[in-house]
Backbone bond lengths (Angstrom), bond angles and torsions (degrees), N, CA, C in turn:
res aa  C-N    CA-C-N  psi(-1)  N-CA   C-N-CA  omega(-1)  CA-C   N-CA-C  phi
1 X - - - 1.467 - - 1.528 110.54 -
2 X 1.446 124.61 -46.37 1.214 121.61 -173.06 1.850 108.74 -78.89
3 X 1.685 115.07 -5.38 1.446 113.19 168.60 1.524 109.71 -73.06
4 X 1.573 110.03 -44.54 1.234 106.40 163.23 1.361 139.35 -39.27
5 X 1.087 117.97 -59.27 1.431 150.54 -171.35 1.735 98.68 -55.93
6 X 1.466 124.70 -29.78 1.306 143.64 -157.55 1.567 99.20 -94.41
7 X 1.252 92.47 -57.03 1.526 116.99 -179.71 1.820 114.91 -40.16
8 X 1.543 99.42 -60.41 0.903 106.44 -177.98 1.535 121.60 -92.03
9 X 1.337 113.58 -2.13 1.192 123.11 157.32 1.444 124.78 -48.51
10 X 1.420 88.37 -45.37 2.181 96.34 -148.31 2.170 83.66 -92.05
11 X 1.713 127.43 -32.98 1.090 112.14 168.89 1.969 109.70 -63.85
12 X 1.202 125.51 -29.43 1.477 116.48 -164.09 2.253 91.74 -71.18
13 X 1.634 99.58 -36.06 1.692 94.58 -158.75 2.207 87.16 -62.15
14 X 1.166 108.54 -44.00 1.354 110.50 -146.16 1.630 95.15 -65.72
15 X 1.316 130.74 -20.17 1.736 120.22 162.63 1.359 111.53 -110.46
16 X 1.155 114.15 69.57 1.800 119.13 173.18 1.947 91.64 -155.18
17 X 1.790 77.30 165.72 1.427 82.25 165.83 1.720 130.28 -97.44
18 X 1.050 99.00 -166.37 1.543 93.35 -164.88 1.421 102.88 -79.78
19 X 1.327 142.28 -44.88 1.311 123.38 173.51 1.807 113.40 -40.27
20 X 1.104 131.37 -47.36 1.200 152.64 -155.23 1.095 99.08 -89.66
21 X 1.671 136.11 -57.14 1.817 125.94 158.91 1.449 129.40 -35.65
22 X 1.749 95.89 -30.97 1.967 96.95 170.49 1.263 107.31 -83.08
23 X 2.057 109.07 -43.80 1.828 95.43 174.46 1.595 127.70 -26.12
24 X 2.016 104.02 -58.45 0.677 93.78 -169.71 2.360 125.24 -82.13
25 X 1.071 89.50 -8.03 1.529 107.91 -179.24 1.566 85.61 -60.07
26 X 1.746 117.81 -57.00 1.686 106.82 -172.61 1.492 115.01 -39.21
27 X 1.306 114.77 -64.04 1.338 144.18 -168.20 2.215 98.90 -42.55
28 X 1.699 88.96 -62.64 1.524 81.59 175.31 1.518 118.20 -69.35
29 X 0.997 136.49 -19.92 1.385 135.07 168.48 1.257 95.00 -60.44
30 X 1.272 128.78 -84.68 1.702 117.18 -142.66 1.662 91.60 -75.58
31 X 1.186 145.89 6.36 1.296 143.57 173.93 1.715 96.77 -90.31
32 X 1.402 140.30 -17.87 1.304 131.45 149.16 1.378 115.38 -111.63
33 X 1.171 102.55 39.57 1.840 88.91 165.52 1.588 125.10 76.41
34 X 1.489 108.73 -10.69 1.418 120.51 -164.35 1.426 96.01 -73.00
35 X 0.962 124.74 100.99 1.932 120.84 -178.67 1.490 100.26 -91.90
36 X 1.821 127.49 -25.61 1.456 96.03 -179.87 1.243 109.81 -101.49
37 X 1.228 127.56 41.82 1.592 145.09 166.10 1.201 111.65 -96.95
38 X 1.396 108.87 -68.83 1.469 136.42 162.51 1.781 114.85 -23.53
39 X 1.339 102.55 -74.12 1.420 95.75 174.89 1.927 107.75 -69.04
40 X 1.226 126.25 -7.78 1.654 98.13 176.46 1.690 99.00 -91.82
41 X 1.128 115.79 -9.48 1.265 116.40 169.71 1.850 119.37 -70.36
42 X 1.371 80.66 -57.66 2.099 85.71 168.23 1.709 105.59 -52.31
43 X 0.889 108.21 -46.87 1.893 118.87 -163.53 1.534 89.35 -56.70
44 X 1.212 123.95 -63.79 1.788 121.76 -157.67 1.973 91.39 -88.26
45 X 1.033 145.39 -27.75 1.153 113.46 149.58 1.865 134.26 -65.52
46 X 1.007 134.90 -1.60 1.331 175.74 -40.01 1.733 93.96 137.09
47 X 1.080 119.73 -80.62 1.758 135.49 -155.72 2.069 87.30 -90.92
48 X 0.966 123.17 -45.92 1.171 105.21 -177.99 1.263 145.00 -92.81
49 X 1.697 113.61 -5.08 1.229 154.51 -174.06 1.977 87.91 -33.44
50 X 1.046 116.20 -87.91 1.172 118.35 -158.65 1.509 122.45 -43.86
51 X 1.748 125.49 -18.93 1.082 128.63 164.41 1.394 131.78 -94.47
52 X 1.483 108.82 -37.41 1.488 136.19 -152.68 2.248 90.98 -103.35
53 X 1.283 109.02 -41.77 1.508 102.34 -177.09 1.257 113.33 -59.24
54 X 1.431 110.18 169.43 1.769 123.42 173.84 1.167 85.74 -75.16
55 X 1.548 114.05 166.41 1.651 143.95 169.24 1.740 93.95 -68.39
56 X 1.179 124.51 -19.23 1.597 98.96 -164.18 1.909 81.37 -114.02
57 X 0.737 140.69 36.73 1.751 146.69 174.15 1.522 108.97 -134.10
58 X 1.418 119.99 5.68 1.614 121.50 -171.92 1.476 99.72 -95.00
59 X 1.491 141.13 -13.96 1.172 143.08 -162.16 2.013 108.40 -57.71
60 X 1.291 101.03 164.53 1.595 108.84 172.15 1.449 102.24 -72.25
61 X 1.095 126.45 -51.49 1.431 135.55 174.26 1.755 114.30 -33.87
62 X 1.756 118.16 -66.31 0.675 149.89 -171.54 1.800 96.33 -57.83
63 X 1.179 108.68 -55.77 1.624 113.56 -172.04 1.759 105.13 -63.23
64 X 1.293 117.46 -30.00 1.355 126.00 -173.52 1.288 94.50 -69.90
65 X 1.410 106.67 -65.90 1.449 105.45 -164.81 1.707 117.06 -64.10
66 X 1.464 129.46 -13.27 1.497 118.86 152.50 1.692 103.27 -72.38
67 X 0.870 134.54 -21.23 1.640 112.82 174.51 1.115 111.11 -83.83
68 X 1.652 136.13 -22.54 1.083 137.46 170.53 1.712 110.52 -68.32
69 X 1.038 115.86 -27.44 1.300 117.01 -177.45 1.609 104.39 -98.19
70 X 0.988 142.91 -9.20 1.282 159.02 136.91 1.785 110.53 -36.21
71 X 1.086 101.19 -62.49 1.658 125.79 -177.27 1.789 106.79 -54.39
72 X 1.412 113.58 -33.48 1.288 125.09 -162.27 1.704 103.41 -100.78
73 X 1.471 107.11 -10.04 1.317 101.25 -160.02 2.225 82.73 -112.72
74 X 0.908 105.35 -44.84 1.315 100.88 170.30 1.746 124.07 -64.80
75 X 1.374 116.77 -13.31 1.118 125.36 164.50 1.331 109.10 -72.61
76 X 1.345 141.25 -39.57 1.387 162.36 -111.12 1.705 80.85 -125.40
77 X 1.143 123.42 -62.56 1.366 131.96 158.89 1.450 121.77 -4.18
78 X 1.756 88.77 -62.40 2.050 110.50 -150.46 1.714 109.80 90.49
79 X 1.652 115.90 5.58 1.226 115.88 162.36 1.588 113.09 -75.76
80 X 1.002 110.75 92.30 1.727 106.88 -169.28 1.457 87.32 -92.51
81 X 1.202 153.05 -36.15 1.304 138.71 -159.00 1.744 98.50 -93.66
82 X 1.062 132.77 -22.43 1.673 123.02 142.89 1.417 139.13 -44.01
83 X 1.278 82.61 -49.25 1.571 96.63 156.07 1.125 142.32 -56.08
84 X 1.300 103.37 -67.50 1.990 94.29 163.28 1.147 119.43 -77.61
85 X 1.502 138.11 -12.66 1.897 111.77 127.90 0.862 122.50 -21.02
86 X 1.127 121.52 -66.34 2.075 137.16 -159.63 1.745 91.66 -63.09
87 X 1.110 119.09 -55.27 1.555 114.45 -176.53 1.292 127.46 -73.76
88 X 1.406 109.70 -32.79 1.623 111.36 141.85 1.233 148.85 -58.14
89 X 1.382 109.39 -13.62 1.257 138.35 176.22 1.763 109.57 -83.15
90 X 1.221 103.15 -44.33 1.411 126.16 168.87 1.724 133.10 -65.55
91 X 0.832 85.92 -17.21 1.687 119.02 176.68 1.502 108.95 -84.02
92 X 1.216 112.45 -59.54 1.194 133.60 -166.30 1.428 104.54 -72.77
93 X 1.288 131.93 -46.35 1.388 141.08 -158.73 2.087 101.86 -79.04
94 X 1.746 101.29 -33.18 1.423 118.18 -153.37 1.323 90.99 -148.84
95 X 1.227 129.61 123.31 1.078 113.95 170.85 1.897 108.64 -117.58
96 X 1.120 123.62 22.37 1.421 148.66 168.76 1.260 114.84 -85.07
97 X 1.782 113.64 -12.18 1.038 116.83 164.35 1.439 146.59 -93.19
98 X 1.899 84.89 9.30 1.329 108.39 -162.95 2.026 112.85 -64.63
99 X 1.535 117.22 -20.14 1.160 118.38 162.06 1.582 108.38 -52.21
100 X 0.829 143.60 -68.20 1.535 162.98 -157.20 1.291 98.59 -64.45
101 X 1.602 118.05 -48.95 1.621 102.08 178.71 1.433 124.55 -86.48
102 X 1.713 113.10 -1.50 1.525 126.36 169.07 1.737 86.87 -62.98
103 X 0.839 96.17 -99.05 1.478 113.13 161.67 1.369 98.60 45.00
104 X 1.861 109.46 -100.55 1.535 154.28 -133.33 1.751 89.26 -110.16
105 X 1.347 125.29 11.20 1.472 122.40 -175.11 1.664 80.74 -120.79
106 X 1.355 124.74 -53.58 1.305 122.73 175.50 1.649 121.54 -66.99
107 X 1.081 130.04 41.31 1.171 151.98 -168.75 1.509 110.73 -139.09
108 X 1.247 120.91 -59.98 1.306 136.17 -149.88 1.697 95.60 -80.35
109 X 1.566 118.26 133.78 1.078 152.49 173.94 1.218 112.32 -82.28
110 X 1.735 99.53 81.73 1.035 129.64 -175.94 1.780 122.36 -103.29
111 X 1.126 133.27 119.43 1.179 135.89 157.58 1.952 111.69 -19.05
112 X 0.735 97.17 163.04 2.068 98.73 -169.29 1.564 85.41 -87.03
113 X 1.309 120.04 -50.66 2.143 110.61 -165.27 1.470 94.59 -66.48
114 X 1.172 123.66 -77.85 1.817 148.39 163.16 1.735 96.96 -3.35
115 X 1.175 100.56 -55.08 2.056 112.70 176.24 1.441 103.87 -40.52
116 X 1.584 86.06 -78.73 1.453 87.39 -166.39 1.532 133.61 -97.13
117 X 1.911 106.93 31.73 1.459 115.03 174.32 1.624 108.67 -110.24
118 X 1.600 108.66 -7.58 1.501 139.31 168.78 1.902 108.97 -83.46
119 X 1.348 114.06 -26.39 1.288 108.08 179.60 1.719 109.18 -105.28
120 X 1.270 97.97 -17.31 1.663 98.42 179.20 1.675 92.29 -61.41
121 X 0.945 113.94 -69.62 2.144 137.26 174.49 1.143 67.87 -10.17
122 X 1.707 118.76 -118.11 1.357 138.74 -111.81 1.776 78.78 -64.30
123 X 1.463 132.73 -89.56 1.388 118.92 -159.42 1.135 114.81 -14.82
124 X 1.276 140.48 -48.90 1.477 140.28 -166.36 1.359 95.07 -74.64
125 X 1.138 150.46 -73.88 1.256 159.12 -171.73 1.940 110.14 -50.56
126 X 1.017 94.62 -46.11 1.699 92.08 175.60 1.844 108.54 -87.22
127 X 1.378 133.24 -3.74 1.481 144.19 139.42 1.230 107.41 -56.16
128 X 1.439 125.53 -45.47 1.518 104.88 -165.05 1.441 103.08 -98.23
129 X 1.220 119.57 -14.49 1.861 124.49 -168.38 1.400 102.82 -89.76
130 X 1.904 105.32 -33.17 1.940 101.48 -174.78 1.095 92.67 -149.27
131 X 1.557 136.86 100.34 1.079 144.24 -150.15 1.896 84.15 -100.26
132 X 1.406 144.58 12.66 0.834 124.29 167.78 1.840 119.28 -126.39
133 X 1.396 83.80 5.69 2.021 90.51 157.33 1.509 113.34 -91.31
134 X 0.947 102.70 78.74 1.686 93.84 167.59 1.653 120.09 -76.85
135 X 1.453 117.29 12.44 1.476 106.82 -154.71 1.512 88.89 -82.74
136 X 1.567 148.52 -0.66 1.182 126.65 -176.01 1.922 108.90 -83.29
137 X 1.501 94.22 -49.93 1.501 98.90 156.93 1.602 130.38 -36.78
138 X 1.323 111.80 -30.90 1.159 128.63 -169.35 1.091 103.33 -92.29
139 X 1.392 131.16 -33.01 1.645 129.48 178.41 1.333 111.80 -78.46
140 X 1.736 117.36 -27.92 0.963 127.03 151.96 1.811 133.09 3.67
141 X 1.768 73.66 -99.30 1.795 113.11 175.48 1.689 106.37 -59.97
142 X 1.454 115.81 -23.37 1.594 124.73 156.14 1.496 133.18 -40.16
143 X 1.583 82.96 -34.89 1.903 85.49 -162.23 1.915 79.04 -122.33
144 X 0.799 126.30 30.55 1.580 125.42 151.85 1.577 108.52 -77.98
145 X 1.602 104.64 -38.91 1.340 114.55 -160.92 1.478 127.72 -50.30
146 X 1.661 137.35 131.86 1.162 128.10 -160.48 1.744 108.09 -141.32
147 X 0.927 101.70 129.62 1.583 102.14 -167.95 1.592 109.97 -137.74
148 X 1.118 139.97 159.95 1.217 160.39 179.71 1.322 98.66 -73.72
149 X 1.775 116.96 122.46 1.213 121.99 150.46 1.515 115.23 -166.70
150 X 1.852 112.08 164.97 0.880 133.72 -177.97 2.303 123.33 -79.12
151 X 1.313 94.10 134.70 1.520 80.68 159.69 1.272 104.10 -154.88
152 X 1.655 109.92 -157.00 1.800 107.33 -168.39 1.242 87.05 -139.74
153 X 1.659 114.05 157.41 1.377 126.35 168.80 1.627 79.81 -109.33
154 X 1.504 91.35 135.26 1.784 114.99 170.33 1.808 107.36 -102.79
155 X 1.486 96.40 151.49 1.087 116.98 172.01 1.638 133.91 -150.79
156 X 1.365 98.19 100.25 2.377 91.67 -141.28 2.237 82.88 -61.54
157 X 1.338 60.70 159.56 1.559 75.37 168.22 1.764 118.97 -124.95
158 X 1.494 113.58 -18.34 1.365 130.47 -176.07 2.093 85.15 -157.14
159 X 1.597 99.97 151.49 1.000 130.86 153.73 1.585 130.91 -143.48
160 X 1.337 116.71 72.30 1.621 117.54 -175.82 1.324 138.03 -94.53
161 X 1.460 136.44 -177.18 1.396 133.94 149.24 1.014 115.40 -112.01
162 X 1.270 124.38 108.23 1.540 140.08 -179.73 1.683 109.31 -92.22
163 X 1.589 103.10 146.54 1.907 98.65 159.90 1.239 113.98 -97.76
164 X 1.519 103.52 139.45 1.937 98.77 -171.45 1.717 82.14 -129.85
165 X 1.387 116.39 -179.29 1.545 139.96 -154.94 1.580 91.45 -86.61
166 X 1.704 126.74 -25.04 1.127 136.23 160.31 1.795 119.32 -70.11
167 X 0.929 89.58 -43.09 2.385 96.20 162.00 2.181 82.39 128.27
168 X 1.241 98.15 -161.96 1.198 115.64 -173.83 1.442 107.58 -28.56
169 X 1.233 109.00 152.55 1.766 110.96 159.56 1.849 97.34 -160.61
170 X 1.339 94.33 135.22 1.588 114.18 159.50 1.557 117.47 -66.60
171 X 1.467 125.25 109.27 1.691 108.03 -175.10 1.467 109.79 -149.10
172 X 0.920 99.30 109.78 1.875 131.79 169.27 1.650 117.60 -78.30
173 X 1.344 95.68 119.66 1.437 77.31 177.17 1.931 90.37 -133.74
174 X 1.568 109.30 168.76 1.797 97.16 -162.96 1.428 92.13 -171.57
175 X 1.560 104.92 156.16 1.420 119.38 176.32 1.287 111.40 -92.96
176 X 1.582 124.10 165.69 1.321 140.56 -155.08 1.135 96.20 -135.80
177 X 1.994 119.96 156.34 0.994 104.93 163.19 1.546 89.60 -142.68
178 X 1.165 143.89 132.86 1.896 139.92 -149.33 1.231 100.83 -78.35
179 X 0.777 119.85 161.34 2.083 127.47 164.75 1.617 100.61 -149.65
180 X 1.004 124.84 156.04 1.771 143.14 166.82 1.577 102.41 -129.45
181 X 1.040 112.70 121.07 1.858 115.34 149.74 1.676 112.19 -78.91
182 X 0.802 103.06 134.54 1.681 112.28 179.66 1.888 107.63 -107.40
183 X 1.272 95.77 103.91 1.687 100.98 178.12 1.109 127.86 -41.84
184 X 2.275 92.19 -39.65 2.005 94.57 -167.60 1.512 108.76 -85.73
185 X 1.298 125.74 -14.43 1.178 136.09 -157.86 2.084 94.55 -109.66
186 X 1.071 115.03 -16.62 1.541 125.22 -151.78 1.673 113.24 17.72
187 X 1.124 127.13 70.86 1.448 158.58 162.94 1.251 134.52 -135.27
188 X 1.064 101.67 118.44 1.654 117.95 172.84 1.799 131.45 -34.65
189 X 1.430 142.94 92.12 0.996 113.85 174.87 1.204 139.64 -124.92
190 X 1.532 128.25 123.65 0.916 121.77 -175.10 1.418 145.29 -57.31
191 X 1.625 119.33 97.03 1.127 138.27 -160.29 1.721 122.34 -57.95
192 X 1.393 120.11 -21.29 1.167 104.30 -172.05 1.625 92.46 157.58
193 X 1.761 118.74 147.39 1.300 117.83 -138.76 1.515 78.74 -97.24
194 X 1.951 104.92 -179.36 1.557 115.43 -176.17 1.498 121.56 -74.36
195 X 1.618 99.90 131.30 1.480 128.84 -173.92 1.606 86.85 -81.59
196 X 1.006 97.35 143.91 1.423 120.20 177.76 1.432 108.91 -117.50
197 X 1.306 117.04 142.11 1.529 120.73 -162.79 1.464 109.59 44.95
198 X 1.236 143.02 47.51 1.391 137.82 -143.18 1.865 89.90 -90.93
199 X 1.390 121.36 -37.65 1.627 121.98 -167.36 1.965 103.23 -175.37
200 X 1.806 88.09 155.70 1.786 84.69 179.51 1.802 79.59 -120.08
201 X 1.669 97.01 -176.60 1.356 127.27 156.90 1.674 122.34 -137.21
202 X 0.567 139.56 155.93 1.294 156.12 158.06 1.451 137.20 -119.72
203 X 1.470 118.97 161.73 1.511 126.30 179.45 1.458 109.45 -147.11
204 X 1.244 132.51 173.73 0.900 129.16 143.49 1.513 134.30 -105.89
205 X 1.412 118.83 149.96 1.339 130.19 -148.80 1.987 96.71 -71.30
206 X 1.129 115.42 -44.11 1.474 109.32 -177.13 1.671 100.86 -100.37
207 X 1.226 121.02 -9.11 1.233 105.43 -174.39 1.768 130.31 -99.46
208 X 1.359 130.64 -160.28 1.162 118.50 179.14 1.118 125.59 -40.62
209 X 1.643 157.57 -169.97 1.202 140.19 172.62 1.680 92.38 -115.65
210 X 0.889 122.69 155.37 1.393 129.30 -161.28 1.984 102.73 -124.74
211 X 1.745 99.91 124.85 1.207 99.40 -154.93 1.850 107.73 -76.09
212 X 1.211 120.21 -4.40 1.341 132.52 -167.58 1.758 94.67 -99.08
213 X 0.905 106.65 -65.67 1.677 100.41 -172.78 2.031 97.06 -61.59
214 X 0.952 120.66 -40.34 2.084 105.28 -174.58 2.094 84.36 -63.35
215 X 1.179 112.79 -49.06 1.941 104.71 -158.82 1.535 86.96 -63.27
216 X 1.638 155.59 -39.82 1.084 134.69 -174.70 1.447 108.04 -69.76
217 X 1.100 138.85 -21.15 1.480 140.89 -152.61 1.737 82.40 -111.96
218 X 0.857 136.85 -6.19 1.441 111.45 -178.35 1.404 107.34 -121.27
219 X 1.813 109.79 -11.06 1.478 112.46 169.00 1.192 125.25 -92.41
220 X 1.793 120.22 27.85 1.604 136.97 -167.14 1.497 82.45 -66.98
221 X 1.954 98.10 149.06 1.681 83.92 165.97 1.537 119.08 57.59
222 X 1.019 144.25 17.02 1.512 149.96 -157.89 1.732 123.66 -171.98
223 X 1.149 115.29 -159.29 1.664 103.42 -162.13 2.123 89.35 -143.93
224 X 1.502 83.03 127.55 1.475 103.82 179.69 1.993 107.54 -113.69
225 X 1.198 104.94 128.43 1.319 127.60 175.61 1.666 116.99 -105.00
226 X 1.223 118.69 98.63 1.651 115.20 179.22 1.190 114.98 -90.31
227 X 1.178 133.63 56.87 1.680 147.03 -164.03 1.226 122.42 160.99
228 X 1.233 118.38 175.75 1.454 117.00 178.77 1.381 101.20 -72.25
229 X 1.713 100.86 155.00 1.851 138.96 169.93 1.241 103.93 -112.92
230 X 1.488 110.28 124.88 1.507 120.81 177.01 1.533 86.45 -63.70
231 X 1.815 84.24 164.04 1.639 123.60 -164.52 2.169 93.37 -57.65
232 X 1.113 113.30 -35.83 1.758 126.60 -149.99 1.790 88.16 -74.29
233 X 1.536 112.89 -36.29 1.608 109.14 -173.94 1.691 100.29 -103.76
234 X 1.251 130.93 13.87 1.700 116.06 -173.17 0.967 94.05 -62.49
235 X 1.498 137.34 -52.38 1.251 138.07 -143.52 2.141 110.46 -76.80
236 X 1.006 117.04 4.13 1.253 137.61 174.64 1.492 126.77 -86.61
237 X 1.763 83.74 -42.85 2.027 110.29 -167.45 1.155 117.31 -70.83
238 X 1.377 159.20 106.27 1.014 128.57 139.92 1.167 154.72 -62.78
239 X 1.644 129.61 135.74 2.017 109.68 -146.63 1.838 98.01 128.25
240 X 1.560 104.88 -178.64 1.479 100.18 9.40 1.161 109.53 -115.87
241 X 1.556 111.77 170.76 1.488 125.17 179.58 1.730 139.70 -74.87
242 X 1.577 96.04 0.46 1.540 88.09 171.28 1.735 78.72 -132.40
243 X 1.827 103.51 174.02 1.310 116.25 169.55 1.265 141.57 -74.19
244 X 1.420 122.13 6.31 1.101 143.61 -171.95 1.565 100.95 -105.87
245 X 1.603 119.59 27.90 1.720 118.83 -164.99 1.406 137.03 21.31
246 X 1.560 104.57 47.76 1.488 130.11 176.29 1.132 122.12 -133.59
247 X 1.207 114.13 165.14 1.808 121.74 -166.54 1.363 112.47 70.68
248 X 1.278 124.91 92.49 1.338 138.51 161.33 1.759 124.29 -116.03
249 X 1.249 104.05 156.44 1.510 114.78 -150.62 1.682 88.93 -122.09
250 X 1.395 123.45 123.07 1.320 114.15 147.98 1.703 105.35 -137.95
251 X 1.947 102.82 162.88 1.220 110.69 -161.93 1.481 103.03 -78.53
252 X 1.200 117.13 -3.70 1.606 110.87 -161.04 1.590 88.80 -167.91
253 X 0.984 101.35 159.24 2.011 126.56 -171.92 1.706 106.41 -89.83
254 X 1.670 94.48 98.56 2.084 90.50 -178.38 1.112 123.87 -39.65
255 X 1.146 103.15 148.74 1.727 128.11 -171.88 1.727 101.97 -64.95
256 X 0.789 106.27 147.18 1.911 99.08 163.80 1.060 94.63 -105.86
257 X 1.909 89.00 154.81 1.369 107.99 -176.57 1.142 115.66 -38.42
258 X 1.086 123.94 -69.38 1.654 138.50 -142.90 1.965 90.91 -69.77
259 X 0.961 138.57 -17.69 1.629 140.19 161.28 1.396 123.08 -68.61
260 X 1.310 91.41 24.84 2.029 72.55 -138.50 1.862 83.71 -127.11
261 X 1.375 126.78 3.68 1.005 139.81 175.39 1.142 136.30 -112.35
């Protein structure tokens, strides 16, 4: 299938034009994963737009949206600092696009300072370009947010494959030891010494992977959260691991703010 796919690739590039031979070169790049293809492909559709495009592909819109798609493909990378070029760039050109670059800025795997010296930017910039999106500002004052909660430091004690009446199963079982963050105080406290046998998880060996048993196995030695983490610690959490946006794993217990400067 993928000889095919080749096949008819290299006959579709050889009767088109050249804007449309990189379209499609883009298309096959990010259709294998090739991200540093991909972006020299975005870049020269990008740099040539104004000569090489159709008359109905010359729009402001149109130009945003190759930097926006630029932005996604350099993220895809781990070029995060391409990226918010590409979305700044995008901003600037369109500023209607400023939903789309909240968006694709709230995505990007960002450092916690890097986060929020990248969101101060765009808020200011999407205030003065669309003085009536405030929702980046607003996501803002979101991840200020700080609330009281509980987690466990894990410690497996067994990790096996057992046969059950269901067939294989992966099963961990591990001690706990409680912690609380305290919002008003923003300090950590330790609730009470290690439970032994405290809880197991399981999976099955051929079946789905189960998001509670991978977050116990990756919080050995580490700190497990079975609920939501205010917006002030996301940037700590890893996860989360089931679909209901709970169960997070971090290697170490977040810093409070006020440490963190």
């Amino acid at each position: 299938m993928r000889r095919l796919w080749v096949v008819w690739l290299a006959l579709l590039v050889g009767c088109t034009s050249n804007w449309k031979k990189h379209e499609i070169q883009l298309i096959e790049a990010e259709r294998s994963s090739d991200w540093a293809h991909a972006k020299s492909e975005a870049h020269w559709l990008i740099d040539n737009a104004f000569v090489e495009a159709p008359p109905e592909e010359r729009s402001t819109a149109d130009e945003a949206d190759r930097y926006l798609r630029l932005a996604d493909i350099a993220a895809k990378s781990g070029d995060n600092k391409q990226a918010v070029e590409a979305l700044r760039q995008a901003l600037m050109i369109d500023s209607s696009c400023a939903g789309s670059v909240r968006t694709k800025l709230e995505r990007l795997d960002l450092p916690a300072r890097e986060r929020q010296r990248v969101f101060e930017e765009f808020a200011w910039n999407i205030a003065a370009l669309g003085p009536d999106d405030s929702g980046l500002l607003e996501y803002q004052r979101e991840q200020a947010q700080c609330w009281s909660y509980h987690v466990r430091e894990i410690r497996i004690r067994h990790n096996l494959v057992i046969n059950t009446d269901h067939g294989r199963e992966r099963r961990v079982s591990y001690d706990a030891r409680p912690w609380r963050f305290d919002a008003e105080s923003e300090r950590w406290i330790q609730e009470g010494n290690w439970m032994l046998d405290a809880g197991s998880e399981s999976e099955a060996v051929e079946g789905p992977p189960s998001g509670r048993y991978q977050a116990v196995v990756a919080a050995d030695r580490a700190f497990y959260a079975d609920g939501k983490v205010p917006p002030c610690h996301r940037d700590a959490w890893k996860g989360p691991y089931s679909e209901n946006d709970t169960t997070f794993v971090a290697t170490r217990l977040p810093r409070p703010k006020s440490d963190q400067h």
